[in-house]
C-alpha positions as CSV (number, residue, x, y, z in Angstrom):
1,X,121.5,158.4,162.5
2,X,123.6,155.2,162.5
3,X,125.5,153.6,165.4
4,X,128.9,152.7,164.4
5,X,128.7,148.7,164.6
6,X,131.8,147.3,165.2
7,X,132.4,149.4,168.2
8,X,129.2,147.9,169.6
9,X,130.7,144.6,168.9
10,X,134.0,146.0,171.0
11,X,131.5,146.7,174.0
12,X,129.5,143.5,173.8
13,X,133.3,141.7,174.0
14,X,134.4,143.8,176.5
15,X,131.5,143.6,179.2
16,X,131.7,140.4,180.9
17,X,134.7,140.9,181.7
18,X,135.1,144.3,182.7
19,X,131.6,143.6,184.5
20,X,133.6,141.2,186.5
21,X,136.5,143.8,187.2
22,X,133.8,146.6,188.5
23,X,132.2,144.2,190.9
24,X,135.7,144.2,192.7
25,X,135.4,148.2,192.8
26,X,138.0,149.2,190.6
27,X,137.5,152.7,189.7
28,X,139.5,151.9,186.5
29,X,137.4,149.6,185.3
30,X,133.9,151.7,185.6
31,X,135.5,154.2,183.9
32,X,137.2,152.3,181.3
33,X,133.1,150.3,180.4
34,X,131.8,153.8,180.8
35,X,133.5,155.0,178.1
36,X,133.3,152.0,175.9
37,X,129.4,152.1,176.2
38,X,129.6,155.8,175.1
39,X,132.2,155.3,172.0
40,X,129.5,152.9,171.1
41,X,126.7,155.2,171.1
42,X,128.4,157.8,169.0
43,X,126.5,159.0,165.7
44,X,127.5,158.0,162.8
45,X,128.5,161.3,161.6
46,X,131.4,160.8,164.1
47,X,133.0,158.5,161.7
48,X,132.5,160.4,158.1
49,X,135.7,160.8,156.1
50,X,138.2,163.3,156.6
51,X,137.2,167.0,156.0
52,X,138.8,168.8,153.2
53,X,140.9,170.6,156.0
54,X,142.3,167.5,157.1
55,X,143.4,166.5,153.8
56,X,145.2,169.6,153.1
57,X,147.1,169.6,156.0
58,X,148.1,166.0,155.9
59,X,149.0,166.7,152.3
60,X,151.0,170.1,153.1
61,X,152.7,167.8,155.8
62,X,154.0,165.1,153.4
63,X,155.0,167.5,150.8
64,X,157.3,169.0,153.1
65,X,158.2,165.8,154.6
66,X,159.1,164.5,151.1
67,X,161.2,167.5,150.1
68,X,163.1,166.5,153.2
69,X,163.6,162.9,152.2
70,X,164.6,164.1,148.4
71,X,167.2,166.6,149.5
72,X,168.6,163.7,152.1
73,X,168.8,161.2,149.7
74,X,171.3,163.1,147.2
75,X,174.6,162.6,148.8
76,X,175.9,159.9,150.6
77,X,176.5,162.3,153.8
78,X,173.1,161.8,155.9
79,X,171.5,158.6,153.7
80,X,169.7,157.5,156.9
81,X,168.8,160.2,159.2
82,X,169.6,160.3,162.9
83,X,172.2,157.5,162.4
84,X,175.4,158.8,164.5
85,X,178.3,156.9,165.4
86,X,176.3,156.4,168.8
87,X,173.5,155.0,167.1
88,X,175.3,153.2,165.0
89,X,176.8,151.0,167.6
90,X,173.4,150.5,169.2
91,X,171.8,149.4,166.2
92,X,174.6,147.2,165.4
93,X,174.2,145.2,168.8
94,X,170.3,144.5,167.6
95,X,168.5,147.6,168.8
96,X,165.5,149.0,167.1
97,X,165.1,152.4,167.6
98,X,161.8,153.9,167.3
99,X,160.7,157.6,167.3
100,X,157.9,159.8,167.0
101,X,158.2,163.4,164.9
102,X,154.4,164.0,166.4
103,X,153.0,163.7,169.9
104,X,152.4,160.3,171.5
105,X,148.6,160.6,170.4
106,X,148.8,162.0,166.8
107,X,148.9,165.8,166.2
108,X,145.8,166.9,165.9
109,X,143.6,168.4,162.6
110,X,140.0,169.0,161.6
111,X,138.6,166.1,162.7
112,X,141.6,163.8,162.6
113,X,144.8,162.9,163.9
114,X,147.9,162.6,162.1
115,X,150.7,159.9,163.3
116,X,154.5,160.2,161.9
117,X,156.6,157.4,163.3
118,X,160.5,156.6,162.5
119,X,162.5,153.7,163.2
120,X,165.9,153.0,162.8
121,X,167.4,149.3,162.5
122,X,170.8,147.3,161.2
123,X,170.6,143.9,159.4
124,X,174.2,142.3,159.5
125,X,175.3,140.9,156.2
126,X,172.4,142.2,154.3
127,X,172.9,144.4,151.2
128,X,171.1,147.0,149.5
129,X,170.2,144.6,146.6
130,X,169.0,141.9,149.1
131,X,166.5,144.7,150.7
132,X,164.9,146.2,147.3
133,X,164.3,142.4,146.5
134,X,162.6,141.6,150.3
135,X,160.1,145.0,149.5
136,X,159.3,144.2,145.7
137,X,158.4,140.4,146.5
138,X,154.5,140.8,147.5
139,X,153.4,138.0,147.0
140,X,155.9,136.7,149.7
141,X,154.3,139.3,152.3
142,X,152.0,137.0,154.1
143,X,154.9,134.4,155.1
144,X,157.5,137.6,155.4
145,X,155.3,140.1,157.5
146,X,152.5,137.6,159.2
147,X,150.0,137.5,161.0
148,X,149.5,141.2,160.2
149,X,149.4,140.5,156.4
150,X,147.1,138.2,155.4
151,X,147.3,138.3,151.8
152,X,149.5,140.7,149.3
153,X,150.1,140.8,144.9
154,X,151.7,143.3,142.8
155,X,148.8,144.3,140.6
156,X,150.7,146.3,137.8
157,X,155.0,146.9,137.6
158,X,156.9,148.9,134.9
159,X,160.6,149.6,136.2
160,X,160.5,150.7,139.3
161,X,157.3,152.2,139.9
162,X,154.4,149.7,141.2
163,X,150.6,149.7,142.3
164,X,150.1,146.8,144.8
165,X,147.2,145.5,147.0
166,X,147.6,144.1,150.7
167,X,145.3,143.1,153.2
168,X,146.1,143.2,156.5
169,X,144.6,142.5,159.9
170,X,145.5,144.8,163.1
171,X,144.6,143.7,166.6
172,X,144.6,145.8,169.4
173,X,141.8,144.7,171.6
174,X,139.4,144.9,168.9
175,X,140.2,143.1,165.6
176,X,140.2,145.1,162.4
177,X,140.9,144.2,158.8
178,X,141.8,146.9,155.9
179,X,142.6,146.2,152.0
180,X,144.7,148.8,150.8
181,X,146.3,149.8,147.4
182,X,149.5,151.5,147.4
183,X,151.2,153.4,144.4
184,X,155.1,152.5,145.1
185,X,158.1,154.2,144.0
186,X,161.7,152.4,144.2
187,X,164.7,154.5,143.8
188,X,169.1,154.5,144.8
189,X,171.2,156.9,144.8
190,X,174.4,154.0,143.9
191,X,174.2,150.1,144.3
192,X,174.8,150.8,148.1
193,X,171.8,153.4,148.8
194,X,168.5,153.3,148.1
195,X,165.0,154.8,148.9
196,X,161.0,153.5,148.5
197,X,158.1,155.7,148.9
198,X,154.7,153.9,149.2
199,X,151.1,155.9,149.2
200,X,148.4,154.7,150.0
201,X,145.5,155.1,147.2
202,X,142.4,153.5,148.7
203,X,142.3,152.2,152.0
204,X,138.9,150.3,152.6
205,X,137.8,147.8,155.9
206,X,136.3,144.6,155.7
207,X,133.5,143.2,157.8
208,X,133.0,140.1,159.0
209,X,136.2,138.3,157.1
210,X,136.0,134.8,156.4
211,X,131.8,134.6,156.9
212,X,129.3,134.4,154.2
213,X,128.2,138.2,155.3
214,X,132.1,139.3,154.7
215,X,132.1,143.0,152.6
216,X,133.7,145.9,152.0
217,X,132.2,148.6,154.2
218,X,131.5,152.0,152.1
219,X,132.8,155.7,153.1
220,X,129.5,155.7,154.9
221,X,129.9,152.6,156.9
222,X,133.3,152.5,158.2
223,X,134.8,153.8,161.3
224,X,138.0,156.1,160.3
225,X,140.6,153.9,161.8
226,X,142.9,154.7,158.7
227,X,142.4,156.8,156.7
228,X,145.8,157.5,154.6
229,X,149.5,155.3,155.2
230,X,152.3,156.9,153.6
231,X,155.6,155.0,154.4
232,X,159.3,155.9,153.1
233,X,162.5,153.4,153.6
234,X,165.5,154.3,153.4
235,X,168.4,151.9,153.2
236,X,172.4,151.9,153.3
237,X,175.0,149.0,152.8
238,X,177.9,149.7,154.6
239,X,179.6,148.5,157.9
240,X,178.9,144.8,156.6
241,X,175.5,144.9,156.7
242,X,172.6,147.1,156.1
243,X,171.1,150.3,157.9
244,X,167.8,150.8,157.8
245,X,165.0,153.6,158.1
246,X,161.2,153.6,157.9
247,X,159.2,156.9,158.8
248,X,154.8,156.2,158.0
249,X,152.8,159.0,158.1
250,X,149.0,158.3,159.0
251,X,145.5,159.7,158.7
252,X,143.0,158.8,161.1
253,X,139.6,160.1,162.5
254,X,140.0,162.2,165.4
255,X,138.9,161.1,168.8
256,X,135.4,162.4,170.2
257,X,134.9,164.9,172.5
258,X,135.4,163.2,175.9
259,X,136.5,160.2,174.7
260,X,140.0,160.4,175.0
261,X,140.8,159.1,178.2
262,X,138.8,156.2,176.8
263,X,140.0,154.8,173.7
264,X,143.3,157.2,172.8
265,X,145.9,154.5,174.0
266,X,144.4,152.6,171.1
267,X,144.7,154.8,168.5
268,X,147.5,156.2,169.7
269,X,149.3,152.3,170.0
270,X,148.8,151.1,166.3
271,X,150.5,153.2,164.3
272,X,153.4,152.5,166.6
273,X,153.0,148.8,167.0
274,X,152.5,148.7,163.2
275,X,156.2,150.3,162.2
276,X,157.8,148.5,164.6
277,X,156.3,145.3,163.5
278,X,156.8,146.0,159.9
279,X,160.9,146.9,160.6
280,X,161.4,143.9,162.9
281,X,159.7,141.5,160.5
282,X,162.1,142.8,157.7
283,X,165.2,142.6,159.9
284,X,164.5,138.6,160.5
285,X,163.4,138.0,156.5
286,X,166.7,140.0,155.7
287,X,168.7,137.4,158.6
288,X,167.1,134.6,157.2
């Protein structure tokens, strides 16, 4: 029975100073350490990969998600989904619009959670060529989407169909770093609409980055905070500029029993935080 180890870490960080916070009697605070000190003491079992019945319904739900995206993208009519004259306008004075087709805390499977966020965005002056040649460019990803990517390469490319590997470092209280290889898929409808799909084919966290005991943590060893990414972009060039749509679909573990209350808000933030990091940091690379 093994105690998951960077969570430990999480509560060593977190105790002084929510030590400090309970010895002013906020009941927020106790109950916040409480539950820190328990996530800590979970088995290891908590953390295996997904079950077999989590995979098939996160598979079942990209399928179906997919067969939307490929019947949307062949007519001009709905390109971008949930764009409306209303929208429009609100995109077009620098909004971001972000929404969730799953409850704020991932729907919930055998042992995991699934996250599907969609955001919607508008790059004046920007074109549809300009867009496929931002999302192809890996090995500009660390300058273009930093500090969450740390390093990025295209590791094979025929056409338009890629295999890539990114690294990338998510902070959200605790710090975590995952490597991650994606199969990628460009495709347009016409020079002025186009499409990506990105799967992610091994997802792995590293330990320790930057120290002499850095590694990759095996299946056995790491804590479940992704466990599948699948993002789609869709783009449009019209009104001047370029409209703009990414929807990510994500695997992660599920929360313990009793633990919700506790460390939900986190997994519930990054898959949020991520997209609409990811679609603002295009919108200024597209500006600039």
């Amino acid at each position: 029975m093994r105690f998951p180890a960077l969570l430990c870490r999480l509560a060593g960080r977190t105790i002084h100073s929510m030590t400090q916070r309970i010895r002013t009697s906020q009941p927020s605070a106790r109950t916040l350490l409480y539950g820190v000190f328990l996530l800590a003491a979970a088995p290891g079992h908590l953390w295996a990969d997904p079950s077999p019945a989590a995979i098939a319904a996160f598979n079942s739900y990209v399928g179906n998600l997919e067969g939307r995206l490929a019947e949307q993208h062949r007519s001009t009519a709905a390109f971008v989904s949930s764009v409306t004259p209303e929208t429009e306008a609100r995109l077009r004075n620098g909004e971001l619009m972000i929404e969730s087709s799953t409850p704020p805390g991932g729907a919930e499977l055998d042992g995991a959670l699934l996250h599907d966020w969609r955001g919607s965005a508008f790059a004046p002056g920007a074109t549809a060529a300009d867009f496929e040649r931002l999302m192809r460019d890996f090995n500009a990803y660390p300058q273009r989407f930093a500090p969450q990517v740390l390093a990025a390469r295209t590791v094979t490319e025929q056409g338009d169909h890629l295999q890539a590997w990114i690294r990338v470092r998510q902070h959200h209280i605790l710090t975590v770093v995952m490597d991650s290889d994606y199969d990628i898929t460009f495709g347009r409808l016409d020079p002025r609409h186009g499409y990506s799909i990105s799967r992610s084919t091994r997802i792995a966290e590293i330990d320790s980055l930057g120290s002499a005991n850095q590694k990759t943590l095996s299946s056995s060893e790491e804590h479940g905070f992704l466990w599948r990414l699948y993002t789609y972009w869709s783009y449009e060039e019209r009104d001047g500029g370029l409209y703009m749509q990414i929807e990510s679909v994500s695997l992660s573990r599920a929360i313990p029993t009793g633990l919700g209350w506790a460390v939900r808000p986190f997994v519930a933030s990054v898959p949020r935080e991520s997209l609409e990091f990811t679609l603002r940091s295009a919108c200024n690379a597209l500006r600039r």
